[in-house]
C-alpha positions as CSV (number, residue, x, y, z in Angstrom):
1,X,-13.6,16.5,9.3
2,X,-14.4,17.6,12.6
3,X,-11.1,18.1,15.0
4,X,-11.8,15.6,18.2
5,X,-12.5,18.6,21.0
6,X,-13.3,16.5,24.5
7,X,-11.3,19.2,26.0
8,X,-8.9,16.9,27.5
9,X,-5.2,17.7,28.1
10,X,-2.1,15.5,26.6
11,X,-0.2,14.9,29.4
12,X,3.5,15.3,28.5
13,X,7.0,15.7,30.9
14,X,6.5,19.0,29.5
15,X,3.4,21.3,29.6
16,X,0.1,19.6,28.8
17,X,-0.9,20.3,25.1
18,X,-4.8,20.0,23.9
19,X,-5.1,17.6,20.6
20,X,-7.0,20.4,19.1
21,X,-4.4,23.3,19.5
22,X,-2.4,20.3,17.3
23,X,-5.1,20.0,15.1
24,X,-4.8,24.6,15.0
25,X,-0.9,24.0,14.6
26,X,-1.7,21.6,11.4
27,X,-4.0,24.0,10.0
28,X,-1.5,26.8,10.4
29,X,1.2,25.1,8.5
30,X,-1.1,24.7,5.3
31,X,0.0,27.6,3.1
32,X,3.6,26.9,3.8
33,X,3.0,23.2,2.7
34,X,0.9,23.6,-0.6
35,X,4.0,26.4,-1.2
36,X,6.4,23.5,-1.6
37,X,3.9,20.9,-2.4
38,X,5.3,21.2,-6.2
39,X,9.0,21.1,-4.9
40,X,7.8,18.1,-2.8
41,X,6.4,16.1,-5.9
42,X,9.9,17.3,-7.7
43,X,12.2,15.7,-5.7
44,X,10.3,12.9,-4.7
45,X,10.6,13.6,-1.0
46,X,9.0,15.9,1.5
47,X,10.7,19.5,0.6
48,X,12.8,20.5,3.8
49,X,10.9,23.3,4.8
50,X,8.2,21.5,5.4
51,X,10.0,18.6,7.3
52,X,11.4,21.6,9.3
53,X,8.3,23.0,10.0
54,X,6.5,19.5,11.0
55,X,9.3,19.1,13.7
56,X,9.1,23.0,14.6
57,X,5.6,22.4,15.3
58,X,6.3,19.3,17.3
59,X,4.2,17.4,14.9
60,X,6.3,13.9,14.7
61,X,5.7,13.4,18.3
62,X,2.0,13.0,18.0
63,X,2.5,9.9,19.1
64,X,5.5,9.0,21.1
65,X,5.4,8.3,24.4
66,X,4.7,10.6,27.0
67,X,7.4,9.8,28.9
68,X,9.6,11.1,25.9
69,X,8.2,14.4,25.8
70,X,5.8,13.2,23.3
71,X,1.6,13.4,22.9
72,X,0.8,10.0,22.9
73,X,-2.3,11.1,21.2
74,X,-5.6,8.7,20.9
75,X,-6.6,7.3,17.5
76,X,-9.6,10.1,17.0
77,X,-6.8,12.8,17.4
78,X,-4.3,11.0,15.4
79,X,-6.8,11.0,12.4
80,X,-7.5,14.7,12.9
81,X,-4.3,15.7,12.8
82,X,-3.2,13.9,10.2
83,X,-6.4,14.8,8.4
84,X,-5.4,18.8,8.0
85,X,-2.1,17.7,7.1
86,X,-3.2,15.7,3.9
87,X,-5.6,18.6,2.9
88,X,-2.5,20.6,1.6
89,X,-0.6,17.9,0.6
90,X,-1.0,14.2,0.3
91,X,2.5,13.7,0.1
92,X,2.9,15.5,3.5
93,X,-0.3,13.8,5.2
94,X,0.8,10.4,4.3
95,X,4.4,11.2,5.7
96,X,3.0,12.2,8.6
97,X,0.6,8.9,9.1
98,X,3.2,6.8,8.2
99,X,5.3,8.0,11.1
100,X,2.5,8.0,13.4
101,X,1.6,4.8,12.7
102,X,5.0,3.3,12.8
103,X,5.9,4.8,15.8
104,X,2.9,2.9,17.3
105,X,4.4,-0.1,15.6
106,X,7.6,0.2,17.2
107,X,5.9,0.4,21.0
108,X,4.0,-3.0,20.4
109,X,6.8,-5.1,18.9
110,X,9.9,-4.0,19.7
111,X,12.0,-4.0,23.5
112,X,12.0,-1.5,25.7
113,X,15.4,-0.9,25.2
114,X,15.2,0.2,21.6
115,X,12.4,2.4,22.2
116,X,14.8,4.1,24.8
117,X,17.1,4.2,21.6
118,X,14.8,5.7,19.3
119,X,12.9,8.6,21.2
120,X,15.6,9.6,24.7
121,X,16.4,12.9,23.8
122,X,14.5,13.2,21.1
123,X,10.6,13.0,21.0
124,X,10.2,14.3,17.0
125,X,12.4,11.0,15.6
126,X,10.6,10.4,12.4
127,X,10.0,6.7,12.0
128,X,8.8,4.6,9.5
129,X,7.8,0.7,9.4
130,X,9.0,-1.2,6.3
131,X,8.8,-4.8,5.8
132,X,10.1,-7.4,3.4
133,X,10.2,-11.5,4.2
134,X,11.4,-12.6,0.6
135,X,14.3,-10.1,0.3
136,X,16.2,-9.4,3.4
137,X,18.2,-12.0,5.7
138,X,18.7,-12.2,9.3
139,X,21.4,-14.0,11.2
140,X,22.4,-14.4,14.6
141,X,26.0,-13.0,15.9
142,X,27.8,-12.6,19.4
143,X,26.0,-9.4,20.7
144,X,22.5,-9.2,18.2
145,X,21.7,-9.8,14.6
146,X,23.0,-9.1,11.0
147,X,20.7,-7.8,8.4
148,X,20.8,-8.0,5.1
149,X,18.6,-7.2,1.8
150,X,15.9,-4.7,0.4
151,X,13.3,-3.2,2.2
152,X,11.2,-1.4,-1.0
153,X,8.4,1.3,-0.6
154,X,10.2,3.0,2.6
155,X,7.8,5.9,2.4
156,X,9.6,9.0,4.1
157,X,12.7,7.0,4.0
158,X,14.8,10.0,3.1
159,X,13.7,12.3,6.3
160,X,13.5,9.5,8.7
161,X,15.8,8.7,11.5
162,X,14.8,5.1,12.5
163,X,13.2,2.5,10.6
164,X,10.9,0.1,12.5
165,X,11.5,-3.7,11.3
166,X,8.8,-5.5,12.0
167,X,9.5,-8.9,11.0
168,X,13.2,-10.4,9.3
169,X,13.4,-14.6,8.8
170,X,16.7,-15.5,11.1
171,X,18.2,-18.0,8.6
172,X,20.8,-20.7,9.5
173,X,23.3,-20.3,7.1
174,X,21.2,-19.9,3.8
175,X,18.9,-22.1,5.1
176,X,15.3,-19.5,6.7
177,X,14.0,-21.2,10.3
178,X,10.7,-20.4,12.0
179,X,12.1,-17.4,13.8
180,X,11.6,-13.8,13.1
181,X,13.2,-11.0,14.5
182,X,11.7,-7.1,14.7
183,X,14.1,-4.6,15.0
184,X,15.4,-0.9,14.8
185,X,17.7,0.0,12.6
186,X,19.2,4.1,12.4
187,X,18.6,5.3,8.9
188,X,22.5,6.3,8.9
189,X,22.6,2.1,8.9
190,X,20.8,2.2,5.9
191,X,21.4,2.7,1.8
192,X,18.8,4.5,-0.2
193,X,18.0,3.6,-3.9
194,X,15.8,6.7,-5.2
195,X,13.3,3.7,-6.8
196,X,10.0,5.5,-6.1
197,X,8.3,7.2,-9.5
198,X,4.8,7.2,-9.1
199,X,1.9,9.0,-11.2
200,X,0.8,10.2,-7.9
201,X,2.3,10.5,-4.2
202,X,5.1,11.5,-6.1
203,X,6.8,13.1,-2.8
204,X,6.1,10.3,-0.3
205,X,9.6,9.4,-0.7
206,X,8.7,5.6,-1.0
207,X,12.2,4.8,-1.6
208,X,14.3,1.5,-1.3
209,X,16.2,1.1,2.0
210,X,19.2,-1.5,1.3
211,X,20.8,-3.1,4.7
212,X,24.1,-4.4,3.4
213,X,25.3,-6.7,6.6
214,X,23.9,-4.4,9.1
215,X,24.9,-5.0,12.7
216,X,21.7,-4.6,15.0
217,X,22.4,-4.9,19.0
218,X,20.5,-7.5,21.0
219,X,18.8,-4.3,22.8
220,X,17.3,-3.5,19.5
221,X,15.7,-6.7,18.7
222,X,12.7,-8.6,19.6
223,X,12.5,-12.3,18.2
224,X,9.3,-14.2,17.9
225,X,8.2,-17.6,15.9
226,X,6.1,-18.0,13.0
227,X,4.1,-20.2,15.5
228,X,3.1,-16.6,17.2
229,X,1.3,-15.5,14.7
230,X,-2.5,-15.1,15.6
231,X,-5.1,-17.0,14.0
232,X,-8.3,-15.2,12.3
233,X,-10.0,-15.0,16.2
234,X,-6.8,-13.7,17.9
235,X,-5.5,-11.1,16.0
236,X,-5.3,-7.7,17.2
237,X,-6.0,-4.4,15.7
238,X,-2.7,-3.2,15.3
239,X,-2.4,-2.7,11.3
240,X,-6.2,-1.6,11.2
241,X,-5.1,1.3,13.0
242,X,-2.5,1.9,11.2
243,X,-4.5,2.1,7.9
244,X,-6.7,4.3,9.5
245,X,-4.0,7.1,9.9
246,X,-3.1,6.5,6.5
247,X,-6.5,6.8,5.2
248,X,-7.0,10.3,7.1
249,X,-4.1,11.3,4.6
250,X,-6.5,10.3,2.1
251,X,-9.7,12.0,3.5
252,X,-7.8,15.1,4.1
253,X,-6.4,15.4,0.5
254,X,-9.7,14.9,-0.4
255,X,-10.8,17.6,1.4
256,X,-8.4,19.5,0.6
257,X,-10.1,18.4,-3.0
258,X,-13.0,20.6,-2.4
259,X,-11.3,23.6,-1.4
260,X,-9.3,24.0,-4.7
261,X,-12.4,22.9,-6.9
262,X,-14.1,25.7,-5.0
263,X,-11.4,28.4,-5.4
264,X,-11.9,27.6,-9.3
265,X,-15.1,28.3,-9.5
266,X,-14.9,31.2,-7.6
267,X,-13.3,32.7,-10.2
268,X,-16.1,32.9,-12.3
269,X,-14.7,31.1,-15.6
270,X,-17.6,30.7,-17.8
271,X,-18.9,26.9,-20.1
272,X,-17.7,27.1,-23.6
273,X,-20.5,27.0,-26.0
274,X,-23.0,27.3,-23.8
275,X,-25.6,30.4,-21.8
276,X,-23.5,30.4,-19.0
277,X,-20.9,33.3,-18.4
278,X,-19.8,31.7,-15.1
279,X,-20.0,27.5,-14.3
280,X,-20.8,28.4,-10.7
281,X,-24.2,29.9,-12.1
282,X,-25.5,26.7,-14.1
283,X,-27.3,23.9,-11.9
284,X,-25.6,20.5,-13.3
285,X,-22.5,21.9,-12.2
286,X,-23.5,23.2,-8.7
287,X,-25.1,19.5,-8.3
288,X,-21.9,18.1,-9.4
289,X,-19.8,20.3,-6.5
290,X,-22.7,19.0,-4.2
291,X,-22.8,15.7,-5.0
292,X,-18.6,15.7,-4.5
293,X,-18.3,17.5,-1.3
294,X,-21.1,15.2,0.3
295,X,-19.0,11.7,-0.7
296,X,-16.4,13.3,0.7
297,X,-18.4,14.2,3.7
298,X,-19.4,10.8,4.4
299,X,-15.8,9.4,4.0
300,X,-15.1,11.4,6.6
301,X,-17.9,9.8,8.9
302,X,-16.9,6.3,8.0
303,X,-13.4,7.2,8.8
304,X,-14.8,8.7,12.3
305,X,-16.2,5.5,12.8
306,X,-13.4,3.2,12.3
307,X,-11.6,5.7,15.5
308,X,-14.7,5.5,17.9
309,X,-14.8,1.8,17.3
310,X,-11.0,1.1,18.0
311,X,-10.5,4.1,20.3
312,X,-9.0,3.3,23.8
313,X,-8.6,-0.6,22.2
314,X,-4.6,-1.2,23.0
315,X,-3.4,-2.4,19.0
316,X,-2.3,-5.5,20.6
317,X,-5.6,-6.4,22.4
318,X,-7.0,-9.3,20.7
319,X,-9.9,-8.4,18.8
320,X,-13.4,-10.9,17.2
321,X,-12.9,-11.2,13.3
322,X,-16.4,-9.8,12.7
323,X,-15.3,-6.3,14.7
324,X,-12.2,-6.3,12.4
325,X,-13.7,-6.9,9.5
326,X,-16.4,-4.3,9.9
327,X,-13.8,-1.5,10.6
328,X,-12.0,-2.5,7.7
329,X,-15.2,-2.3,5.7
330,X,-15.5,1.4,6.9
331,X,-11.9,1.9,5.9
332,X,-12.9,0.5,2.4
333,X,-15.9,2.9,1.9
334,X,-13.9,6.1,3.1
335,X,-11.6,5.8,0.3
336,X,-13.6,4.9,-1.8
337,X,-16.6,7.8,-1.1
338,X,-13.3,10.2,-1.2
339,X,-12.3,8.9,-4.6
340,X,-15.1,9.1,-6.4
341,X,-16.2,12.3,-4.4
342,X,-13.0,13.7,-6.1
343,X,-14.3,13.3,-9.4
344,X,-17.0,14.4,-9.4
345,X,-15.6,17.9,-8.0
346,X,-13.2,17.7,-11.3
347,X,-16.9,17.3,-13.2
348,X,-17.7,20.3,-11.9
349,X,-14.7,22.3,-12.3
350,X,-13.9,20.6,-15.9
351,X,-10.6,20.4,-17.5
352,X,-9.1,23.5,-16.0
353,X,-9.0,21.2,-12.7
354,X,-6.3,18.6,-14.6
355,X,-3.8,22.0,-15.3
356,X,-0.4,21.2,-13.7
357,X,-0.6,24.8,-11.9
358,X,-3.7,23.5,-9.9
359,X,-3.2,21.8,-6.7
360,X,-6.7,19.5,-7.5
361,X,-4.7,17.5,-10.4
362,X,-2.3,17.1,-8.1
363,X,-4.6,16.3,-5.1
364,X,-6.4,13.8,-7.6
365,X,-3.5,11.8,-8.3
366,X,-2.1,11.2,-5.2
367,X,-5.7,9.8,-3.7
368,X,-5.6,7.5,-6.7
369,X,-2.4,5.9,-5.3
370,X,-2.9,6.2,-1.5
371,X,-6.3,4.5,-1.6
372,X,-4.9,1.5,-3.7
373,X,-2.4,0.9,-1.1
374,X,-2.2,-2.6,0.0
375,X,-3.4,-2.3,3.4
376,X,-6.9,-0.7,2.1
377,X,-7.5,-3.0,-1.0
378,X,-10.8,-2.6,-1.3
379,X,-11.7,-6.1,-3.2
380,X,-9.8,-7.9,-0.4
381,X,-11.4,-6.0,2.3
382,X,-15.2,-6.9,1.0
383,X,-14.3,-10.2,0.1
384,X,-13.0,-10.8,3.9
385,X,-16.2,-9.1,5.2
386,X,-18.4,-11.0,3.4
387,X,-17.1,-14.2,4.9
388,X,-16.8,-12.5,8.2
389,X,-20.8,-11.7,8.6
390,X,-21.6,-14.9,7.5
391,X,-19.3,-16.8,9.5
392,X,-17.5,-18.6,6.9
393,X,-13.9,-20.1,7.4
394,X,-10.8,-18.8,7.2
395,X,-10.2,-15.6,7.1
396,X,-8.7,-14.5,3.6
397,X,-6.7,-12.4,4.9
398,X,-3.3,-13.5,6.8
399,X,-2.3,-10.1,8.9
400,X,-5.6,-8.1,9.6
C-alpha cells in the first residue's frame, strides 16, 4: 500500500513530524520485528524488544492528542502505518491497530479528565478497548464506580498501560438498570488470565483482563443510558474506523504475504516430478504469484477507500446507514481479496510455504484469524448491505 504523502506536517508540542517519515520509521523496524516474530508467537504476547522499539520509535502515539506530545494522525496515515507494521508481523500490526483505535475510543467516550490521566506525561501509553455487558458489574460508590468481572480477548493486554472501558451495566444491588458507564481503568488495576491460544495471532496477547472490585474515580468515568444509543440513521462511524485500522494489520500481513512467497522462489527450488528445475520458470506458477499479489493489490485499494471516505469525518459525527454500510462492504472485500490472495501465493510457492521456519505459514494463519474478527464478519457485513441499498428496515446490525 501506498504511504499517504500530502506533504503535511503533524503538529505536535514538540517538533512537527511528517506521517510519512512514520510510515519510514515502521518500515525501519521490520527486520527487528520478523526477528522476534517467532518469540512473539511463543509467548503469546508481543516480544519486548519489539514493544521497546514501537515506543522508541514513538509509534503508540500515532494517535494521541497533540496536545500530549502525540500525532493525532488522520485515518489514511493511521492505515499506513499500521499497514508496514502488520507486513512483518501480524501479531505486531494488530497490537499496534488495536491501540490506535482505542486510543481514539477513549477521546470520544470518555471525560476529559481521564484522558488527562491516561496520556499527561506520557504520549506512548499503550491502550486497548475491551468490552463485556454479560460478565462484568458496575456499581455506584461515594467518589466513582466499582467494577467487577471478565473482560476476555484484551488483545495487547499484557503490554498495555490503560484499558479503555467502553460500556459496564451500573446494577442496583444484583439487579442491572439502564445505565452504562465507560471508563479507564490502569492495567496495574487489572488481573490477567493467559486464556488466549489461537491457531493464528498467536502473539496478539488477547488475554483475559479480570477486575476484582476495582475502584474507578468519578474523573475516570462517563455514564450514559441505554436510551443513548443511536438508531440505524444516527449512528456514527466510530467502530467502522476502528475496523479499518485493524484490517490494515491484515492487508499489511498480507503483503508482507508476498514478500516471503517471493523470497522462496527466488531461491530457485525446482517441481518434483516435473521439467522444471526452478518453479519460478514454469507459467502456472508465475500466474499463480500474479494472480496473489493482484488480490492483495486490490485489498489494499478497498481498504484506501474505506480512509478517503471517512477521512476528516469526526467518529462521533452521525453518519446515513447507506454510507456505513458501503464502507463496511469495502472492509469486507479487503479481507477477504487479502485472504484468498494469500493462498494463492502458497499455490505458487507449494508446501515449502507451510514449513514452521517460513514466516508465510505464519503470516497465513494469523490473516485467517484477524479477518474472522467480529467487527469484519463478512456474512454480517453483506447481509446489512444488502438491506442498506435497498432500503429495507432495521438495520441487522446493533453497533455499526
Amino acid at each position: 500500500m501506498t504511504a499517504v504523502t500530502d506533504e503535511r506536517a503533524v503538529e505536535t508540542d514538540g517538533p512537527a513530524v511528517d506521517p510519512a517519515e512514520l510510515v519510514a520509521r515502521a518500515r525501519e523496524l521490520a527486520p527487528l520485528i520478523r526477528e522476534h516474530a517467532v518469540k512473539t508467537e511463543q509467548d503469546r504476547r508481543l516480544a519486548e524488544e519489539v514493544v521497546v522499539a514501537l515506543r522508541d520509535a514513538q509509534l503508540f502515539r500515532l494517535s494521541t492528542p497533540t496536545r500530549y506530545g502525540g500525532y493525532d494522525l488522520s485515518l489514511p496515515d493511521l492505515i499506513a502505518v499500521v499497514t508496514e507494521v502488520g507486513k512483518a508481523c501480524g501479531s505486531a500490526g494488530w497490537n499496534l491497530a488495536i491501540e490506535t483505535a482505542s486510543t481514539r475510543f477513549a477521546l470520544d467516550g470518555l471525560p476529559a479528565t481521564a484522558i488527562d490521566d491516561m496520556f499527561e506525561g506520557n504520549p506512548d501509553a499503550f491502550v486497548l478497548s475491551t468490552a463485556s455487558l454479560t460478565t462484568t458489574k458496575a456499581r455506584r460508590v461515594e467518589g466513582g464506580f466499582r467494577i467487577s468481572g471478565t473482560f476476555p480477548w484484551s488483545s495487547g493486554c499484557e503490554i498495555a498501560d490503560w484499558a479503555c472501558v467502553p460500556g459496564v451495566i451500573i446494577h442496583d444491588g444484583d439487579e442491572p438498570t439502564t445505565d452504562l458507564v465507560g471508563v479507564a481503568i490502569p492495567l496495574s488495576d487489572l488481573k490477567i488470565e493467559r486464556t488466549w491460544h489461537s491457531a493464528g495471532l498467536a502473539g496478539s496477547g488477547t488475554h483475559t483482563c479480570v477486575a476484582e472490585d476495582v475502584f474507578v474515580p468519578e474523573r475516570r468515568g462517563l455514564v450514559f443510558s441505554f436510551t443513548d444509543l443511536k438508531g440505524e440513521e444516527e449512528r456514527d462511524s466510530q467502530l467502522t474506523q476502528g475496523s479499518a485500522q485493524s484490517l490494515a494489520a491484515i492487508v499489511g500481513a498480507a503483503q508482507g504475504a508476498v514478500e516471503a512467497a517471493r523470497e522462496l522462489l527466488d531461491k530457485r527450488r525446482g517441481i518434483n516430478y516435473t521439467v522444471y528445475e526452478a518453479a519460478v520458470d514454469a507459467p502456472s506458477v508465475q500466474m499463480a504469484f500474479a494472480e496473489g499479489v493482484h488480490l492483495i493489490e486490490t485489498a489494499a485499494l478497498h481498504l484506501r477507500e474505506v480512509g478517503a471516505t471517512l477521512d476528516g469525518i469526526e467518529e462521533t459525527t452521525p453518519l446515513p446507514w447507506i454510507v456505513r454500510a458501503n464502507a463496511r462492504m469495502h472492509e469486507k472485500s479487503a479481507q477477504e481479496k487479502a485472504r484468498a490472495g494469500v493462498e494463492k501465493l502458497i499455490d505458487a510457492v507449494g508446501a515449502s510455504g507451510f514449513s514452521l521456519s517460513n514466516p508465510l505459514q505464519r503470516l497465513w494463519r494469523d490473516i485467517a484469524v484477524m479477518s474472522r474478527h467480529t467487527s469484519l464478519n463478512g456474512p454480517a457485513i453483506l447481509e446489512d448491505y444488502s438491506r442498506a441499498v435497498l432500503d429495507i428496515h432495521p438495520s441487522v446490525t446493533l453497533l455499526y
